[in-house]
C-alpha positions as CSV (number, residue, x, y, z in Angstrom):
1,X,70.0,80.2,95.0
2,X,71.6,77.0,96.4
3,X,73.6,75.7,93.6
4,X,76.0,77.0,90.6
5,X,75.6,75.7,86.9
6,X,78.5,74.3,84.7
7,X,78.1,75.1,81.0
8,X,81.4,72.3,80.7
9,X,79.0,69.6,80.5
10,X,77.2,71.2,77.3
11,X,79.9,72.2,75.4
12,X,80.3,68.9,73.2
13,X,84.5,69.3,73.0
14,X,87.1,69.9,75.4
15,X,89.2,73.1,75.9
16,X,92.4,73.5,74.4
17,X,94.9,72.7,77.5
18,X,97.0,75.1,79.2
19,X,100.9,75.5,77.9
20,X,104.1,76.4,80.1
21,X,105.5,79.6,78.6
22,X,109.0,79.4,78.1
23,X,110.1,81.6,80.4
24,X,109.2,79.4,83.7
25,X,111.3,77.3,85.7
26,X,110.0,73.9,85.4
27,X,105.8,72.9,85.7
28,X,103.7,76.1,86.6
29,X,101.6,76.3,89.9
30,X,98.9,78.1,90.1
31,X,98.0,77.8,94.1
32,X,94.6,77.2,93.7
33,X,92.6,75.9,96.2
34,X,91.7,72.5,95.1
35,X,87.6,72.9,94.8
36,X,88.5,76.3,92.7
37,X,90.3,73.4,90.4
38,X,87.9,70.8,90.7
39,X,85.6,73.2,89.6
40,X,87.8,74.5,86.0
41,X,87.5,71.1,85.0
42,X,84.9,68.9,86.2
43,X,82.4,67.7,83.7
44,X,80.1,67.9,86.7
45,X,77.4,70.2,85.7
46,X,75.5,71.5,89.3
47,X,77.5,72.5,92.3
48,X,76.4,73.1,95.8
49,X,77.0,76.7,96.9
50,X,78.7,76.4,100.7
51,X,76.3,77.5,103.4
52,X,78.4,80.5,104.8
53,X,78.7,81.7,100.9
54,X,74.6,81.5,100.4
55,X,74.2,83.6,103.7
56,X,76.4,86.2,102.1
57,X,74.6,86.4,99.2
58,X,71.1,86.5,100.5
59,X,72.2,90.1,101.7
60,X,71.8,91.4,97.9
61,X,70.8,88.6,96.0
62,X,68.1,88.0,94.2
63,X,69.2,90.9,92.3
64,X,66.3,92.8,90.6
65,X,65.2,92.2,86.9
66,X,62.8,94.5,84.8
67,X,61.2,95.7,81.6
68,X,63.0,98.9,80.8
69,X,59.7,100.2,78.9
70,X,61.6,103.7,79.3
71,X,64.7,102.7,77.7
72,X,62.9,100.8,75.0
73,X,60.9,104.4,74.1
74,X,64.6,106.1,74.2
75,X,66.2,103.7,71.8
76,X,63.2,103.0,69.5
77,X,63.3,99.3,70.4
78,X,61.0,97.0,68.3
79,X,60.8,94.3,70.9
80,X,60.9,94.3,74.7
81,X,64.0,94.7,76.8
82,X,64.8,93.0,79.9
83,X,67.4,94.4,82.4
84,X,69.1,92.2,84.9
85,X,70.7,95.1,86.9
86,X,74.2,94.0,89.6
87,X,74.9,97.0,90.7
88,X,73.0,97.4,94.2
89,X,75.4,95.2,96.4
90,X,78.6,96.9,98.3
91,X,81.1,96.4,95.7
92,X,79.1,98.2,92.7
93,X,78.7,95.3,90.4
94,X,78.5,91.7,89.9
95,X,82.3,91.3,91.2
96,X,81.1,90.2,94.6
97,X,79.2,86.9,93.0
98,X,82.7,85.1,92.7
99,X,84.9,87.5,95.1
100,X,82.6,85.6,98.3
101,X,83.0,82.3,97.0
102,X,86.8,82.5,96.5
103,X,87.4,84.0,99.8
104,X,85.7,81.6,101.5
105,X,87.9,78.5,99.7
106,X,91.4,80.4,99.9
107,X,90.1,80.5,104.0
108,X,89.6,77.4,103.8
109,X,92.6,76.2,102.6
110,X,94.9,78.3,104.9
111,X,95.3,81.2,103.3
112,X,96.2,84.2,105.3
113,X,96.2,86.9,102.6
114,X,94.9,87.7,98.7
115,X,96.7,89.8,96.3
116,X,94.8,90.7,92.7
117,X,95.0,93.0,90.0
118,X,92.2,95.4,89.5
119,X,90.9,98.1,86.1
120,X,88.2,99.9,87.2
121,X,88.0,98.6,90.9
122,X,85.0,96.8,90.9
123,X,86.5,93.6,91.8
124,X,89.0,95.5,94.2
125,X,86.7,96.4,95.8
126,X,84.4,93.2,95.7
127,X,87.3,91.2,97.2
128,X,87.9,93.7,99.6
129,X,84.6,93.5,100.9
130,X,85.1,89.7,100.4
131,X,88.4,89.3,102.7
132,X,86.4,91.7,105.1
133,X,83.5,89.1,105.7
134,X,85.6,86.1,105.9
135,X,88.9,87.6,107.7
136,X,91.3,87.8,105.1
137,X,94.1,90.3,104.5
138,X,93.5,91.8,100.8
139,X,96.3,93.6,99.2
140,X,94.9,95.0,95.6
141,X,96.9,96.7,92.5
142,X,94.7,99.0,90.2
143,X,95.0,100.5,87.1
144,X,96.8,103.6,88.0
145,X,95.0,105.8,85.3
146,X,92.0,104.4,86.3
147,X,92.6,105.1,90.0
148,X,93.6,108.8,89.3
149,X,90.3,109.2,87.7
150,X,88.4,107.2,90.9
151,X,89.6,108.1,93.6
152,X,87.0,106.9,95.5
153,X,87.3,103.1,94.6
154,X,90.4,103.6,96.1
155,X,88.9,104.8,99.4
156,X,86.3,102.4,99.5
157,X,88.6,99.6,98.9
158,X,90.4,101.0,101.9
159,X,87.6,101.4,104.0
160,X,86.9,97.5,103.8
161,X,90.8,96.9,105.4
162,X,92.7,96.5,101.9
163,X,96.0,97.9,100.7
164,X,96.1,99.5,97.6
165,X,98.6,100.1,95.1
166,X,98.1,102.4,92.3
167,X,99.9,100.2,89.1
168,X,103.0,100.4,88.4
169,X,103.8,100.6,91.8
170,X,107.3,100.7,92.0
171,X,106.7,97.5,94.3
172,X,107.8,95.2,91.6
173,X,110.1,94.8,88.9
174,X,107.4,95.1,86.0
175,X,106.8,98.8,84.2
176,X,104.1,100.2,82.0
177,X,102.4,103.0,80.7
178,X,99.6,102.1,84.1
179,X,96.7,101.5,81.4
180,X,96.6,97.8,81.9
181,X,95.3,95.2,83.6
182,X,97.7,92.9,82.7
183,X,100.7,95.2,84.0
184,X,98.5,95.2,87.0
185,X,97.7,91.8,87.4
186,X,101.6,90.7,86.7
187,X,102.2,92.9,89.9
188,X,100.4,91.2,91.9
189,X,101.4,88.1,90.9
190,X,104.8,88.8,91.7
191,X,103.8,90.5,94.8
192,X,101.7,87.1,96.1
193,X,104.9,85.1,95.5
194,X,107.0,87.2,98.1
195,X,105.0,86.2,101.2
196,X,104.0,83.0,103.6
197,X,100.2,82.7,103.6
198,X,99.8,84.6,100.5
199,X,98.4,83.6,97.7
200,X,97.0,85.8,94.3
201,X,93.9,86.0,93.4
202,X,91.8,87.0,89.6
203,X,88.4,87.4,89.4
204,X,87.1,87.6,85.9
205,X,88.4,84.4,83.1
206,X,88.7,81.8,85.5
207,X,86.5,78.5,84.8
208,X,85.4,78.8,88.2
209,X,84.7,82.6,87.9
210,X,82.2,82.4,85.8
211,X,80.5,79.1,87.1
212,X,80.3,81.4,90.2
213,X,78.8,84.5,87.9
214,X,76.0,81.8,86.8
215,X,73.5,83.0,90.1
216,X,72.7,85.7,87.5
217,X,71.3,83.9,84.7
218,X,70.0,81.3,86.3
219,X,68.2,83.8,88.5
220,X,67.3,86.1,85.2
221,X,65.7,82.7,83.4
222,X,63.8,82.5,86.9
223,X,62.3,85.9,86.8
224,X,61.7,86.3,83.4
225,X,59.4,83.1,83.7
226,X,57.6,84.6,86.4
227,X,56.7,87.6,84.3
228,X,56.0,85.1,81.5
229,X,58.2,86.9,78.8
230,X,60.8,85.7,76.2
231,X,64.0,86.9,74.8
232,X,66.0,85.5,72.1
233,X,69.1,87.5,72.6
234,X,71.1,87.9,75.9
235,X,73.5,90.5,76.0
236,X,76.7,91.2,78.3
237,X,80.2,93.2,78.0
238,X,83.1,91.1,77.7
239,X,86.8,92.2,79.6
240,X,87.5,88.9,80.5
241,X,84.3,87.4,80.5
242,X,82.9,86.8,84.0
243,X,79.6,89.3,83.4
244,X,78.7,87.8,80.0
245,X,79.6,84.2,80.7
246,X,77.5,84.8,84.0
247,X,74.4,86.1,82.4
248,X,74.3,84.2,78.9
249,X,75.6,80.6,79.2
250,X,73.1,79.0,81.9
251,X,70.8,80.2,78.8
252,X,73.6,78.1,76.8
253,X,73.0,75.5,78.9
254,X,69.5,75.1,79.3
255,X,68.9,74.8,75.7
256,X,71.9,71.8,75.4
257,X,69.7,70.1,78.1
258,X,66.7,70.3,76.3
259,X,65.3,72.9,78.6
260,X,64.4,75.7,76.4
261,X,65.0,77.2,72.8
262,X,68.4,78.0,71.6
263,X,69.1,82.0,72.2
264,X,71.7,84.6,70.6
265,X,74.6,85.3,73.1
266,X,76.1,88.5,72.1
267,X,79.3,89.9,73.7
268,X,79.9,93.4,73.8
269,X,83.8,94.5,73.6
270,X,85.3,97.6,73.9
271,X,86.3,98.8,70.3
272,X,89.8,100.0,72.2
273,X,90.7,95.8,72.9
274,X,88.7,94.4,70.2
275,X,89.7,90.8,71.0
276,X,86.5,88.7,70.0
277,X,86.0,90.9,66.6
278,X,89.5,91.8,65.5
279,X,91.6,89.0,67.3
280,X,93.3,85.7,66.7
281,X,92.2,82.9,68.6
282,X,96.0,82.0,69.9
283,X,98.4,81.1,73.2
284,X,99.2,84.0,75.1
285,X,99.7,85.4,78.5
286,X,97.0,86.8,80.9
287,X,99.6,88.7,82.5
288,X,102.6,91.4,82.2
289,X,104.8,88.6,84.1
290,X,104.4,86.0,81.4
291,X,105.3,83.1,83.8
292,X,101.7,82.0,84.4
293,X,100.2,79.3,82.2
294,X,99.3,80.3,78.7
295,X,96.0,80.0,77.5
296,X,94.3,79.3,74.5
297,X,91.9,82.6,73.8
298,X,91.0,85.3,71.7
299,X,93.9,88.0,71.9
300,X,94.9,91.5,70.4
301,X,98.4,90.1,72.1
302,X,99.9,90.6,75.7
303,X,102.0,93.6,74.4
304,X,99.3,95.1,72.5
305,X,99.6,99.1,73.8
306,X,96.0,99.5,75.4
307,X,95.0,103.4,75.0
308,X,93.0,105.2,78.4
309,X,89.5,104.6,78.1
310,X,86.8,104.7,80.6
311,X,86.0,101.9,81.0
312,X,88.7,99.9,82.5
313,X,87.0,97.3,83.6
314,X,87.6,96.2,79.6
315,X,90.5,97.2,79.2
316,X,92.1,93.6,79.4
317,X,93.7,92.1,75.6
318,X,92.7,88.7,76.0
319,X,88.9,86.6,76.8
320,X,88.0,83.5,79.1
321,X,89.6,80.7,77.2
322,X,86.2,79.1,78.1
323,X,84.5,82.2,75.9
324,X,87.0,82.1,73.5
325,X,86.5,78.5,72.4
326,X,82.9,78.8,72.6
327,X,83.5,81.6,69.8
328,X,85.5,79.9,67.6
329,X,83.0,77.1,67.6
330,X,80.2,79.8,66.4
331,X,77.8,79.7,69.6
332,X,78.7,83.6,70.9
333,X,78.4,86.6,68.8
334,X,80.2,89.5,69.8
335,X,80.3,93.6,68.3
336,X,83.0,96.1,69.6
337,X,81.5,99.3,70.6
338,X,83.2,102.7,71.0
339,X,83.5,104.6,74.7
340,X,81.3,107.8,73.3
341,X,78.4,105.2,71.7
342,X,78.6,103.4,75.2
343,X,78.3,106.5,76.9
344,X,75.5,107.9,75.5
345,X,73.8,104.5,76.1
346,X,74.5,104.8,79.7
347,X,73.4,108.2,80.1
348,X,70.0,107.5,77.6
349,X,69.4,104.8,80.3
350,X,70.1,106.9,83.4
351,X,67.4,109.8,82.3
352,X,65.0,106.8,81.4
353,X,65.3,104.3,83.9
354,X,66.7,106.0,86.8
355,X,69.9,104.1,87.1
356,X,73.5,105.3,86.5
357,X,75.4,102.2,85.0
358,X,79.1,101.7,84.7
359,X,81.0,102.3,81.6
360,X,81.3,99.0,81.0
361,X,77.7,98.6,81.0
362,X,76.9,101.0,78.5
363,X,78.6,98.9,76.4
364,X,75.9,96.2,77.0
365,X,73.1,98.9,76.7
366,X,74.7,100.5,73.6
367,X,74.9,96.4,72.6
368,X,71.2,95.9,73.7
369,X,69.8,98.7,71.9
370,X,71.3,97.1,68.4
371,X,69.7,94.0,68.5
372,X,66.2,95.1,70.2
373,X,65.9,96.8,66.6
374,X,66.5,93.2,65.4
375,X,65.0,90.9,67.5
376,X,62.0,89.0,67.2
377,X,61.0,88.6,70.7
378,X,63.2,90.1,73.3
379,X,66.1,91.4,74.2
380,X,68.2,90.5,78.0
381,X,70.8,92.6,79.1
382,X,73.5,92.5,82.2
383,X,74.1,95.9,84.1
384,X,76.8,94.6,85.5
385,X,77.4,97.4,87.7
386,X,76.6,101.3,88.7
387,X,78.3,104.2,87.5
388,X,78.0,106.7,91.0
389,X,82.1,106.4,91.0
390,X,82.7,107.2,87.4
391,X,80.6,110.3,87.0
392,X,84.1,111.8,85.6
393,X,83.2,109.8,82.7
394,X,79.8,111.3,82.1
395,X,81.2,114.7,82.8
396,X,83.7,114.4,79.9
397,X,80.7,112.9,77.8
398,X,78.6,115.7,78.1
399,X,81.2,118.4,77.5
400,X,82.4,116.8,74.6
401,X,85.5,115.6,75.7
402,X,85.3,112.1,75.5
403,X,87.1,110.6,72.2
404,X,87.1,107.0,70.5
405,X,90.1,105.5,70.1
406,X,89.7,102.3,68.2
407,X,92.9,99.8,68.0
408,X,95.5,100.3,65.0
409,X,95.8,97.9,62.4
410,X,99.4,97.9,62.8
411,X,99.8,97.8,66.4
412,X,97.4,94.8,66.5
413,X,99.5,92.7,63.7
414,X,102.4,93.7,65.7
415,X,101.1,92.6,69.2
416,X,99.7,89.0,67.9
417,X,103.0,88.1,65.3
418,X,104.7,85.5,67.5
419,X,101.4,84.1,68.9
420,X,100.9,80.1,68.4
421,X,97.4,79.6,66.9
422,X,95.3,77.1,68.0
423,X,95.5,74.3,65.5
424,X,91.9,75.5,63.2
425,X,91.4,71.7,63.3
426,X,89.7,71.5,66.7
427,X,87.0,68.9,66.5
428,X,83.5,69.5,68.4
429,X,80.0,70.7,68.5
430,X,79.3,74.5,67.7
């Protein structure tokens, strides 16, 4: 794979610009390196992936895609289902795809050191093993729930020459309950402010993230050729959005460019930050801090009191503004799925296909295994990762332990009151 695909170019509107909360002082700067801006919000559509980035990824990429016949048996699929599996590189999942080619542009532009904000550790850990092949300092703030119950995300992170800090830190002047990524992605925001050479760094809702996540489906549409199948639903589970909007929109694309058949893109939420099925499409913060840019996306609000789940990798209260406006304008589809139904999808496809899969992707499988009872042709789903460092999780599933706790109607009006809506007037093509 020598080039990334844009999806901008195939949207037929524009994106609802940024806004300075009212908290900053004056314009916000985001310290992007200017190629990671160029490529936000360039209608250009392919982009050439820098040498030293290609040679990284040729150590684990092409990524394998295959029938899951077994899975199909397990979930009484009517159609066939095709699984594009991430999880075989070092950082566990599909994290890496972006965390290499980020590292490689804050190098280039002089940057000494990256601070981010971790859930479940997959991109800690993918932009540890980033800073570690390009000769960065990485300094990483997870979840601190979510670190109690992995420990050894923690370790591997530190293995790879990062600093972790369990979130909240202390470090900082922001507090929380430690079940979200925002608290833990305002930390390091602060943090990346306090140091020469230092700059922060987010891995999942970023325009450029997920032009960077597009090796996967344009890899998938490759393969799936080559066995001379079809799907008419691709399927991916949505925290931000960098594993769906890798996997589904180059099929987005292709069919604006006349390339091939229009497909269902269904995102799969957690039913615990049910943003795309139970939230307003509104400014609001992607962080605890609230002094970064506000964005135009689908939100259960900022504030919204995220319970512990396992899968905190989802656990975020907002999606990609890119996403969000491609939801309001009816191209993505998107069901919220419960931690016990996701679970028992992950462990229905462990004893079938061999292969333990993150929390988070059960809720693709779980996702997958609805609509190959409703497809016509075939069903493609993103593992966006392995499940060998949240076994806790499958422990608590089989003893019974594991509960669902879907978000309260109350908590969610609360959380989204003072929102600004995005004016229901936006003009465009669906």
């Amino acid at each position: 794979m020598k080039a990334w695909r844009s999806v901008l170019p195939h949207l037929g509107y524009d994106l609802p610009p940024d806004l300075t909360p009212e908290r900053a002082e004056g314009p916000v700067s985001t310290g992007l390196p200017l190629e990671l801006v160029r490529q936000s919000i360039s209608l250009r559509e392919w982009w050439d992936i820098p040498d030293e980035v290609v040679a990284q990824y040729r150590k684990y990429r092409p990524t394998p895609l295959w029938r899951a016949t077994a899975f199909e048996q397990e979930v009484d699929a009517r159609v066939p289902v095709y699984v594009k599996y991430e999880g075989g590189n070092i950082s566990g999942s599909h994290k890496l795809n972006t965390a290499l080619a980020q590292a490689f542009y804050y190098k280039r532009a002089g940057i000494r050191e990256v601070v981010t904000g971790t859930g479940a550790g997959q991109w800690g850990t993918a932009l540890a093993a980033a800073c570690a092949a390009f000769g960065l300092r990485c300094t990483v703030f997870m979840v601190g729930g979510s670190l109690r119950d992995k420990p050894y995300r923690g370790s591997l992170m530190r293995l790879l020459g990062a600093t972790v800090h369990a979130s909240p830190s202390g470090l900082t002047s922001l507090t929380g309950g430690g079940n979200s990524l925002a608290l833990a992605i305002g930390e390091a925001v602060e943090h990346a402010r306090g140091g020469e050479g230092r700059a922060f760094c987010i891995g999942s809702g970023e325009n450029y993230s997920i032009l960077h996540q597009s090796v996967i489906g344009l890899e998938a549409a490759e393969q799936l050729a080559a066995l001379d199948a079809e799907v008419d639903t691709v399927v991916g589970s949505v925290g931000a959005g960098s594993n769906f909007g890798g996997v589904a929109l180059p099929f987005h694309a292709r069919h604006r460019a006349g390339e091939a058949e229009a497909v269902r893109l269904l995102a799969v939420e957690s039913s615990a930050t049910p943003k795309l099925t139970r939230g307003v499409y509104a400014y609001d913060h992607t962080d605890a801090t609230g002094s970064g840019p506000m964005e135009a996306m689908y939100s259960i609000g900022s504030s919204f009191p995220i319970p512990a789940s396992h899968s905190a990798g989802l656990r975020f209260h907002g999606a990609a503004k890119l996403l969000s406006a491609m939801r309001h304008h009816g191209s993505i589809d998107a069901v919220a799925v419960g931690q016990r139904e996701a679970l028992d999808a992950g462990r229905r496809f462990a004893v079938s296909e061999l292969v333990v899969p993150a929390p988070e992707s059960g809720h693709a499988l779980a996702g997958a295994a609805r609509a190959a009872r409703e497809s016509r042709r075939g069903v493609l789903v993103c593992v966006s990762g392995h499940g060998l460092l949240d076994l806790s999780a499958y422990d608590g599933l089989l003893a019974g332990r594991v509960r669902d706790l879907a978000a309260d109607d109350a908590a969610l009006a609360a959380a989204t009151a003072g929102l600004r809506l995005v004016e229901a007037d936006l003009t465009g093509v669906g």
